[in-house]
N, C-alpha and C positions, 0 to 999 in steps of 0.2 A: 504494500500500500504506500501510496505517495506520501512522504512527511508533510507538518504543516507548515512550515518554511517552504517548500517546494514549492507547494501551490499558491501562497501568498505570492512567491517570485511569480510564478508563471502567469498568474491574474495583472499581475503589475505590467509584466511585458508586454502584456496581448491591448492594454490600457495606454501605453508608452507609444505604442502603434499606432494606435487609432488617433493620440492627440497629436503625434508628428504628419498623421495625413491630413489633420482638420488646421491647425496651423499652416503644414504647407499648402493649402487651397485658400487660405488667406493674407498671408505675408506678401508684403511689396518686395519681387525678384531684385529690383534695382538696389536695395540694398544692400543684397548679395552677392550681385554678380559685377562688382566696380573692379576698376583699373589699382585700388590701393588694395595689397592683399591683406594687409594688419588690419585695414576697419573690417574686410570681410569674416577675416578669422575672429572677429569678437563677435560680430552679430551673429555667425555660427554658434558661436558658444553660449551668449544670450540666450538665441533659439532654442538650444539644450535645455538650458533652466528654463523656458519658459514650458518648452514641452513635458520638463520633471512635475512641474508643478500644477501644468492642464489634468497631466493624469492621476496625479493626487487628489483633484479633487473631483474628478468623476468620480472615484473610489469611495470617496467621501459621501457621493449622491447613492450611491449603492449598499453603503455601509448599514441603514435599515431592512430595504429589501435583501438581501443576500442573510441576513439572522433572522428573518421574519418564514420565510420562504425556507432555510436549514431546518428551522422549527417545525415544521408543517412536513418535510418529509422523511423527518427523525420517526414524526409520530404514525405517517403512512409505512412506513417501514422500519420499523423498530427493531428487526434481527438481520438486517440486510448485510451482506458481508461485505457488499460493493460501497455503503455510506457509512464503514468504521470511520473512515476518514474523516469526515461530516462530525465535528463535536465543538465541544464551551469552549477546547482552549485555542483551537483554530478559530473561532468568530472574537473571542477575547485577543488574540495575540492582532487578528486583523485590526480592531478597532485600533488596538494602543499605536502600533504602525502609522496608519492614518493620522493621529494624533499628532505623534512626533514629526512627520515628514508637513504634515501640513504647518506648523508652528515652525520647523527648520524651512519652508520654503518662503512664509511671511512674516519673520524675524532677518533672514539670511540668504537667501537664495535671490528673493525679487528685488530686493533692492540691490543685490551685489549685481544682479543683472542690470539694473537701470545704470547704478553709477560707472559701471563696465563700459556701458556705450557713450556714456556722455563724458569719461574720461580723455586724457590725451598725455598723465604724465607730467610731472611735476618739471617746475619750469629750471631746465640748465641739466637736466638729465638726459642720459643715455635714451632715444626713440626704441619702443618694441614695446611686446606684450609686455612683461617685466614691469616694466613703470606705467602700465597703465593699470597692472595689480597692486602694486604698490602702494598708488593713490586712490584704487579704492578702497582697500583694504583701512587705508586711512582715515578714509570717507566714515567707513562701515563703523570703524571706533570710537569716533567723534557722535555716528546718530545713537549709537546706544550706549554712551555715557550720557546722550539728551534724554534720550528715553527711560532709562535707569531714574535719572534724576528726576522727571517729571511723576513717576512712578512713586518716588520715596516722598516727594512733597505729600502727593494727593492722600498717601496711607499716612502721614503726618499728620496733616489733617482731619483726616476720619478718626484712626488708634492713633492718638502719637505718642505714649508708652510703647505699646509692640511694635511701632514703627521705628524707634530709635535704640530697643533693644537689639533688633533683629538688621539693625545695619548694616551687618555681614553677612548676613545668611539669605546670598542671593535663590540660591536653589529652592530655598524650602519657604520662601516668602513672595519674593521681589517679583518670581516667572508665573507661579498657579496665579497672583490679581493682574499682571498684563495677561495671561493667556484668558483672563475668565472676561477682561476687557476688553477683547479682542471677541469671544465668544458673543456677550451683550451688544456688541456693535452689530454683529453679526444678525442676531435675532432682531433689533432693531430694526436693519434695512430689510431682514424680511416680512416683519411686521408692516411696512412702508409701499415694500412692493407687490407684496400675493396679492393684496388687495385690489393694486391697481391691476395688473396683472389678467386675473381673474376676470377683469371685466373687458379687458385688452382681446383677450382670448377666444372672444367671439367674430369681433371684425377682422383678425387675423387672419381665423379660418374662413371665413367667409370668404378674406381676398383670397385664399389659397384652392377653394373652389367653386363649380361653377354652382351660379343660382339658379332656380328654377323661375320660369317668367312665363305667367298665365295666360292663355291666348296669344303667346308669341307665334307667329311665320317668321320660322329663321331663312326661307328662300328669300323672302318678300326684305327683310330688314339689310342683307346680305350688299340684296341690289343694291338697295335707295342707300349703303353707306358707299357701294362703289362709283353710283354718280356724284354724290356730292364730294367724295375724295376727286375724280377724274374734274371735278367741276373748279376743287380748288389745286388744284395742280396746272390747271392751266391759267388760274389767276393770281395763284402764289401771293398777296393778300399779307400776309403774315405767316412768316414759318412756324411761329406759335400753333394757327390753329390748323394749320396744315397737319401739326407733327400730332395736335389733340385727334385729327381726324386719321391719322393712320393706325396710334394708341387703340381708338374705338374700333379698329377694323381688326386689329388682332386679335382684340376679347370677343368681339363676334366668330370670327374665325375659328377659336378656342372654343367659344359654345357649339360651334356647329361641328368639330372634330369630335366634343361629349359623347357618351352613349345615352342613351332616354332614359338609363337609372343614373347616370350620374346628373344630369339638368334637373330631374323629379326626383329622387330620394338621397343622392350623396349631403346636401346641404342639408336638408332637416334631418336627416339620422344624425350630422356631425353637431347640431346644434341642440338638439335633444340630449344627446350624448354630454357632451360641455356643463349643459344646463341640469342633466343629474349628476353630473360628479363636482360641480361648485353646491349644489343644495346638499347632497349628500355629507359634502367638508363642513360647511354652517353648522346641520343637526347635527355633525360628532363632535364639534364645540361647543356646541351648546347645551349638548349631554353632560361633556364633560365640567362645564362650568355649575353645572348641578350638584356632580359627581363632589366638585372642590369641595362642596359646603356641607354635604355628609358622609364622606370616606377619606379619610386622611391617606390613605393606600392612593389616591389619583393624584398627588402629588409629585411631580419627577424625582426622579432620584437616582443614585446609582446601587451598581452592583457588581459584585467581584467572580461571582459565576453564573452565566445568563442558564444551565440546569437544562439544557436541550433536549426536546423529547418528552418532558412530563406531563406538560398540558399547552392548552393552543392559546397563544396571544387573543386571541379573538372570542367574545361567544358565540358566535355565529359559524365556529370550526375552520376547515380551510376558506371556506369560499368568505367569510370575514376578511382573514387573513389574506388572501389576496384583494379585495377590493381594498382594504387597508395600504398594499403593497401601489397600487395604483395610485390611490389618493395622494402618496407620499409623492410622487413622480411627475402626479400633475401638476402638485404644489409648486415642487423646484421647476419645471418648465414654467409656469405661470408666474414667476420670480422673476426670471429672469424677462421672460416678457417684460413685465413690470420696470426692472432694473432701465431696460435697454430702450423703454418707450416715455422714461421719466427725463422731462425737458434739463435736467443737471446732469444726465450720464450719456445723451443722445449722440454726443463727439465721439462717443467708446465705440458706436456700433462697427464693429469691423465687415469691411468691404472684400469682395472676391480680387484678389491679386492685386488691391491699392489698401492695405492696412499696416502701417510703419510699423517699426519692432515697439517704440514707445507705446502704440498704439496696443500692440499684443501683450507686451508687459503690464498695463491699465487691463485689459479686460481678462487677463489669467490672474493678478491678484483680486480682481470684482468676484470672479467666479468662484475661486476659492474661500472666502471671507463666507458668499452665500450656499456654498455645498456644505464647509467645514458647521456650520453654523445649525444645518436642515435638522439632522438629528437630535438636536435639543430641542429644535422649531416643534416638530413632528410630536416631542413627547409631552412636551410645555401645553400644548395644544389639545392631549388626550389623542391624536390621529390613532397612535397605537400602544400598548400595554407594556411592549419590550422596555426593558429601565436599559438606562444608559450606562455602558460599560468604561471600565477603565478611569481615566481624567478627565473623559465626555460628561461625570456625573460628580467632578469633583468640584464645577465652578459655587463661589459662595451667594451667590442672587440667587440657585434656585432653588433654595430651603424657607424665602420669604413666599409667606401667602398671598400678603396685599402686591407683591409685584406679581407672580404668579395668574394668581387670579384677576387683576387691571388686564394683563395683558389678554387674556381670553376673551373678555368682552370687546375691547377694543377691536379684535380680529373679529370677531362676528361682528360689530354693529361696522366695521367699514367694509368688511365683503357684502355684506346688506343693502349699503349705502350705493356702493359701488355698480352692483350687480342688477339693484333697483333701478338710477338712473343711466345705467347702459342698456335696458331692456324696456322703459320708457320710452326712451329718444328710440331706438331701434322699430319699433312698435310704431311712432309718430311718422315717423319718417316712410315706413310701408303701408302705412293708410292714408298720408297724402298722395304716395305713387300710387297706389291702385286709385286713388278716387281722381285723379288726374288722369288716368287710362282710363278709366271706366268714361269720362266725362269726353274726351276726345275722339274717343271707338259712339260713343252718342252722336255726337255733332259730326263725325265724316257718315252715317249710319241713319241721318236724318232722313225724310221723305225728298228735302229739297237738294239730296246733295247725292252721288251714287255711292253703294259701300262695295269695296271693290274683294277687300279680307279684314277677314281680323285684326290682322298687322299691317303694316306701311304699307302704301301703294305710291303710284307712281303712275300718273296718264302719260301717252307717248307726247301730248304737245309739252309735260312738266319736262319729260325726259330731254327731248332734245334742246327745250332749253337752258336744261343743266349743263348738258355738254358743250352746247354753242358758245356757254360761257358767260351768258347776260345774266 
């Protein structure tokens, strides 16, 4: 049987893989491929840590599902000889891993990569790699004697007895309230973004597929955009509306390549879908914010062995436990929506082969901060039962009730808010277009006027005078 080191390595590589294909589909080439070989060779190495540190925190996004899901087929197969492997100290040693690699890539790694590239070597030294480690290395000393120091003020502040006993005792003080500050930041922007997120997540998919459009003639609409493209191509007018009129002809085009289940059922199955698994997150918070007030057991917390196998995360058995594993999933996707659709982070969206290394270094520390973060998100929330393993469950906020419990209503009453008026205006918006269709298929449909279809028409005198150009 494979050790648990083994597979931890081989889960990490196969993750190392996928974040080097997803970076290289988005890194700007010219960065890499210049005439000076010393800037190339740092933003190769850059890339490296950026790529250590993508798949860190996918791993991170996984790190619920992957113990949620061991659980569930500990208990379906309980004497299997093929899931010896499958146990507490392989999902424990995973977590603590994550842990440390995540905290070593956002203490150490991202910012040795930023100050890496914007280095050049201190001034009257020898050029080469060498002195641009050098000064960062310097760099790196300089922010975390800042950091250190801002650290020992603020626990000053709060204890200033244990504060000024514990002086020296960076390990066992100074790192668990930055790492637990660093976690709270964390839960923060996800509190900030699911929300918005959530309600992002409908127009998203909506532009990702095709709608379905009532009494449409896609021959008849096809036409009437090909004259009036043919009509402004030869009067050219504004390339503005020229380029709006060609835009429209591809998403027609797009609709008419559809099949007649994706125009009629791909959109409302994905929007039904969306709209129970956001109702669904609401009522497990809002269960759980009940839960806070008479069972002190729904409180997060940690634990030193997750006991795999005994009983199901979920009361609802497996199919809990995976709807569970979903909601988690949707969460982090709706986060990051959120993140990336928030007019303060909208500079970070990375572009297909125009996204600078800076550019990658910002949104692989954003990601991480919100993957590292999910798993407390997840439990704080009541999503699922599994307690937090390792130093996941050692931060000092989440033993407080009144923050605990603030933060759960907060997330229900703004996923409410949010989802309310996204589903209002959505609603407004498809009852003035239909009574706008409905009002115009009237008036060409009248007694005094001919109705030719459903959809667009086009007489041959309208026609030729589109073409002719007047």
């Amino acid at each position: 049987m494979p050790k648990p080191p083994k597979i931890c390595v081989l889960l990490f590589i196969c993750l190392y893989i996928l974040s080097h294909f997803i970076l290289t589909h988005f890194k700007k080439n010219a960065e890499f491929v210049t005439d000076d070989i010393e800037d190339a060779t740092v933003n190769k190495i850059a890339l490296w840590l950026c790529t250590f540190t993508l798949s860190v925190a996918v791993c991170a996004v996984l790190l619920l599902p992957i113990s949620i899901l061991s659980n569930e087929v500990l208990l379906t197969f309980p004497h299997s000889y093929y899931m010896q492997w499958l146990n507490g100290s392989l999902i424990r040693g995973l977590w603590n891993l994550v842990f440390l690699f995540s905290n070593l890539s956002l203490v150490f790694l991202m910012p040795f990569a930023y100050f890496f590239t914007e280095s050049e070597g201190f001034a009257g030294s020898k050029k080469g790699i060498m002195a641009r480690v050098y000064e960062t290395a310097v760099m790196l000393l300089l922010l975390s004697l800042l950091v250190l120091g801002i650290v020992w003020v603020a626990s000053a502040l709060i204890h200033h007895n244990t504060a000024r006993e514990s002086l020296y005792d960076l390990w066992e003080y100074y790192l668990p309230h930055l790492y637990s500050g660093i976690s709270l930041f964390g839960v923060l922007l996800l509190l900030l973004c699911t929300p918005f997120g959530l309600s992002r997540m409908f127009s998203v998919t909506g532009s990702l597929l095709v709608k379905p459009r009532l009494l449409e003639n896609l021959e008849e609409t096809m036409n009437c955009t090909a004259f009036e493209e043919a009509s402004l191509s030869r009067k050219l007018k504004t390339i503005k509306n020229y380029s709006c009129f060609i835009l429209v002809s591809s998403v027609i085009e797009l609709r008419k390549k559809a099949s007649p289940w994706q125009r009629n059922l791909g959109y409302p199955v994905a929007m039904l879908l969306l709209l129970a698994l956001t109702a669904v997150s609401v009522l497990m918070v809002c269960f759980h914010v009940l839960e806070l007030l008479f069972d002190e057991s729904a409180m997060p917390r940690g634990m030193e062995d997750p006991h795999l196998g005994l009983a199901s995360f979920s009361m609802f058995g497996s199919l809990g436990a995976a709807v569970q594993v979903v909601i988690i999933l949707y969460l982090m996707v709706s986060s990051v929506v959120g993140f990336y659709s928030s007019p303060l982070f909208t500079g970070l969206l990375p572009r297909a082969q125009d996204t600078t290394l800076t550019q990658i270094i910002g949104n692989c520390v954003s990601l991480l901060i919100l993957s590292s973060a999910l798993p407390v998100f997840s439990r704080t929330l009541g999503i699922t039962r599994f307690d937090l393993l390792g130093d996941f469950g050692r931060y000092n906020w989440l033993g407080s009730f009144h923050l605990v419990f603030l933060y759960n209503m907060l997330f229900a009453g703004l996923t409410s808010a949010c989802l309310i008026n996204t589903v209002t205006w959505a609603l407004q918006r498809e009852l003035i277009r239909a009574f706008v269709f409905v009002v115009g298929l009237w008036v060409r449909c009248s007694p005094h006027r001919p109705c030719f279809s459903m959809g667009r028409s086009l007489s041959s005198d309208r026609k030729s005078t589109i073409l002719s150009g007047k």
